[in-house]
N, C-alpha and C positions, 0 to 999 in steps of 0.2 A: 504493500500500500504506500510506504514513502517513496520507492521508487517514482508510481504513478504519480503520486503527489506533486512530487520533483518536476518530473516531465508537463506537470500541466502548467504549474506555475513557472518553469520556463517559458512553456508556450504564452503565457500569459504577460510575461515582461517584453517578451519580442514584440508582440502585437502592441504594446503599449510603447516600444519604442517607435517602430514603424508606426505608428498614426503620430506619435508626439515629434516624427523627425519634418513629416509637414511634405510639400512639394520636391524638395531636394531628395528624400529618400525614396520617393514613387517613382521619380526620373530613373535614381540608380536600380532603382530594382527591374524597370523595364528594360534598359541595354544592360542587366546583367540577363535578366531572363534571355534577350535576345542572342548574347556573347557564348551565351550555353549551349544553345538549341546550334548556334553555328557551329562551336565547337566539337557538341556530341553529332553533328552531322557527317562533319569531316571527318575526324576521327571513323565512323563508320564507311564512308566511301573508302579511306585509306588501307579497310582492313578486308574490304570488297576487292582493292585493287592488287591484295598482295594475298590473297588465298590460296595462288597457285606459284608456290617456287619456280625463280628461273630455271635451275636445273632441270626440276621436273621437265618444265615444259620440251628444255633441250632433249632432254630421253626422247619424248615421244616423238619430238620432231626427227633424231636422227633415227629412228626406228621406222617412223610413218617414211621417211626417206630411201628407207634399203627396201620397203615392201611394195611401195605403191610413188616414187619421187616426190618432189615439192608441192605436186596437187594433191594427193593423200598425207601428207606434213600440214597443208593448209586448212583441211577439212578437220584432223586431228585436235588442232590446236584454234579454231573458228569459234569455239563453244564459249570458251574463256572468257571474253572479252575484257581482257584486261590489257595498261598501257601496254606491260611486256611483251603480250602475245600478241599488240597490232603490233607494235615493231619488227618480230619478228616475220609478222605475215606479210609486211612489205620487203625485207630483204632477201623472202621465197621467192617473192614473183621477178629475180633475176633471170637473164635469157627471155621473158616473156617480154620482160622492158628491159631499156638501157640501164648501164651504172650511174647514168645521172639523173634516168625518170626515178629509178628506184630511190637515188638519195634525195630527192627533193622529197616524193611521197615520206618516205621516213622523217623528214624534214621538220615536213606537217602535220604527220602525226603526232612526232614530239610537241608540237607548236598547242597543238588541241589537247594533248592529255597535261599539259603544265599548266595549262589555261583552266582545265578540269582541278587540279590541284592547291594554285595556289588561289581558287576561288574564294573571294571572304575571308583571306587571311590577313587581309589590309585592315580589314573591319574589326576582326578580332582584335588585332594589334591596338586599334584605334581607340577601342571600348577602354582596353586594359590601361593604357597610357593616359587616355580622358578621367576616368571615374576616379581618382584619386584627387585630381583637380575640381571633378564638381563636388564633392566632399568640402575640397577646402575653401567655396564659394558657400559652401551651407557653414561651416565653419566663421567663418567672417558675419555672413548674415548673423548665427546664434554671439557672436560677441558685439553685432553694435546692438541687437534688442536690449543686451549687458549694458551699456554703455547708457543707451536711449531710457532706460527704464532708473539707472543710477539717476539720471539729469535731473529726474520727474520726482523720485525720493530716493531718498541717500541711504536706504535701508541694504544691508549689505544681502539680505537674503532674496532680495530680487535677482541678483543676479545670477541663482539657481536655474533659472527656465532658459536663459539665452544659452550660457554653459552647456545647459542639458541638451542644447540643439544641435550646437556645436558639437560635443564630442558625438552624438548619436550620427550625425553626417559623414564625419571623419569615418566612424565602425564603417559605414555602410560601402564607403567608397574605398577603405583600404582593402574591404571585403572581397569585394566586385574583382581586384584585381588579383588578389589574391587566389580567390577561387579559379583564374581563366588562367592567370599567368604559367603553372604545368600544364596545361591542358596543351596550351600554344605550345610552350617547348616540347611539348611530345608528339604534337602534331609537325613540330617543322624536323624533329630528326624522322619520323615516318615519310615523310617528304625527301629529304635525303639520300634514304634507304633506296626508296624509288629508282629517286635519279642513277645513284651509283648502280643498282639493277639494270637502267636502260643502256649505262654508257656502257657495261659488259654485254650488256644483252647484242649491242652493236657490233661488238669487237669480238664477239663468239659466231654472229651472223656475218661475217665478212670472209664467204665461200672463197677457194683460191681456184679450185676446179668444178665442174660441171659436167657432167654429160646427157646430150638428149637426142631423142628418137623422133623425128620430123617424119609426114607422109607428103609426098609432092604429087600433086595429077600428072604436070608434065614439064617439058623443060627442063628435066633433073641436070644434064650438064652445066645448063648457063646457071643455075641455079646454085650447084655447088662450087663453080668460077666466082660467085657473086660473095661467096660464104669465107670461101677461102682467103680471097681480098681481105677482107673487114676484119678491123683489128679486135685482137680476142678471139678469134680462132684459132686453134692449133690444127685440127685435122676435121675434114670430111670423108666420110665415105657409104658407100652404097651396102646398103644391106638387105637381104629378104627375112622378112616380118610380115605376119600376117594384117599387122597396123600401121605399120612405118617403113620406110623407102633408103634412109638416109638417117646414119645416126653421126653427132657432131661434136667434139670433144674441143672446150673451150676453157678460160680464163675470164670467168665472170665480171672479174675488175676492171678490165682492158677493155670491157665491151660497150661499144661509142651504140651502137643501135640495139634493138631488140632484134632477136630470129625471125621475127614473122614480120617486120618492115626493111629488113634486109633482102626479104625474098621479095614483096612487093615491087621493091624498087626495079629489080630486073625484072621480073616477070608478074606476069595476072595471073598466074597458075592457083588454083585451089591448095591449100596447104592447110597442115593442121601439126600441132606440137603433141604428141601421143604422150612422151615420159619426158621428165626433167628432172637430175638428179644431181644434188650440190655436195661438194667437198669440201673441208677444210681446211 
């Protein structure tokens, strides 16, 4: 029973602080309520965004790779949706596009999942940095009431209600930041985490070799004259396959076009990319 007792009459001095701190503590309590809701937001997108280990994802991707190349790696790891696993879904679609469609797409994907990230962290920042200041603006107000109430009568116990204002502002504001100030810092090292996640995630996805199985309707000579030229290719050659015509062994990095606007160029022939399959 004194437990409960305890607990009521705490709850009972709170409330009676918060109504006696006036306008200044309803302010801080609403962007503290808001600083919260952003915070426990983030923090959950952050832990949405990292449910699936780099590694992991590397497994499946160099497994979905030896079974079915970079279009079973892509489907593999599609489900995800997290920053990791776009980035790596744009450094698959090598050979499909050039080394520099693929590094701008990556570009922008970075560009959008940061944007995703450091959403309302300004804000947060802003709340924590503020609220200790309007504290000390309820602060000053509860000491000139001190001050204005001496002038009127000189009675020293007046000066208990402005006081009372005063420190009750000060609680509410050091509180505000108190409360958010670890939230932030654990939200910007999970943020961090991230990042350092994506720059390996880049530098694990940065194939040296390739190999892929093209089918041609026709033209196959001028076609593979056209392949051999273009830089990033090491070798073509003619293959029977029941799917593909032509299989092409390249250097991903070096590669100024994609395979299938490399063939356009020379020829109108129908083509199709059967298998694509990345080394490291």
């Amino acid at each position: 029973m004194d437990i409960i007792g305890t607990i009521f009459s705490t709850g009972n001095d709170f409330i009676t602080m918060f109504q006696s701190g006036g306008a200044i503590v309803y302010l801080l309590t609403i962007i503290g309520l808001y600083g919260l809701f952003l915070a426990i937001e983030k923090i959950l997108y952050l832990r949405r965004a990292s449910k699936v280990d780099l590694s992991e994802i590397m497994i499946i991707v160099n497994e979905s790779m030896a079974h079915g190349g970079s279009l079973e790696a892509l489907r593999a790891i599609g489900n995800f949706k997290t920053p990791i696993s776009r980035i790596i879904s744009e450094a698959l679609k090598i050979g499909y596009r050039s080394k520099s469609e693929v590094e701008d797409n990556m570009e922008q994907v970075f560009i959008v999942e940061m944007g995703k990230m450091m959403k309302g962290l300004s804000t947060l920042q802003t709340i924590i940095e503020v609220s200790p200041l309007i504290g000390l603006i309820g602060t000053v107000i509860g000491m000139w009431y001190t001050f204005k109430d001496l002038g009127v009568n000189s009675d020293i116990t007046l000066m208990s209600n402005g006081i009372y204002i005063a420190i009750i502002t000060t609680i509410f504001g050091l509180a505000v930041a108190i409360i958010l100030l670890p939230l932030y810092t654990h939200i910007k090292s999970m943020i961090e985490i991230q990042l350092d996640n994506i720059e390996i995630a880049k530098k694990m996805s940065n194939w040296r070799n390739a190999e892929m199985k093209v089918w041609i309707e026709k033209d196959i000579d001028e076609v593979i004259e056209a392949l051999q030229e273009s830089p990033g290719i090491i070798q073509v050659k003619q293959i029977k396959d029941e799917q593909a015509n032509l299989k092409i062994y390249l250097k991903p990095n070096m590669l100024e076009k994609g395979i299938k606007t490399i063939i356009r160029e020379k020829s109108d022939t129908q083509n199709r990319i059967v298998e694509s399959k990345l080394k490291q």
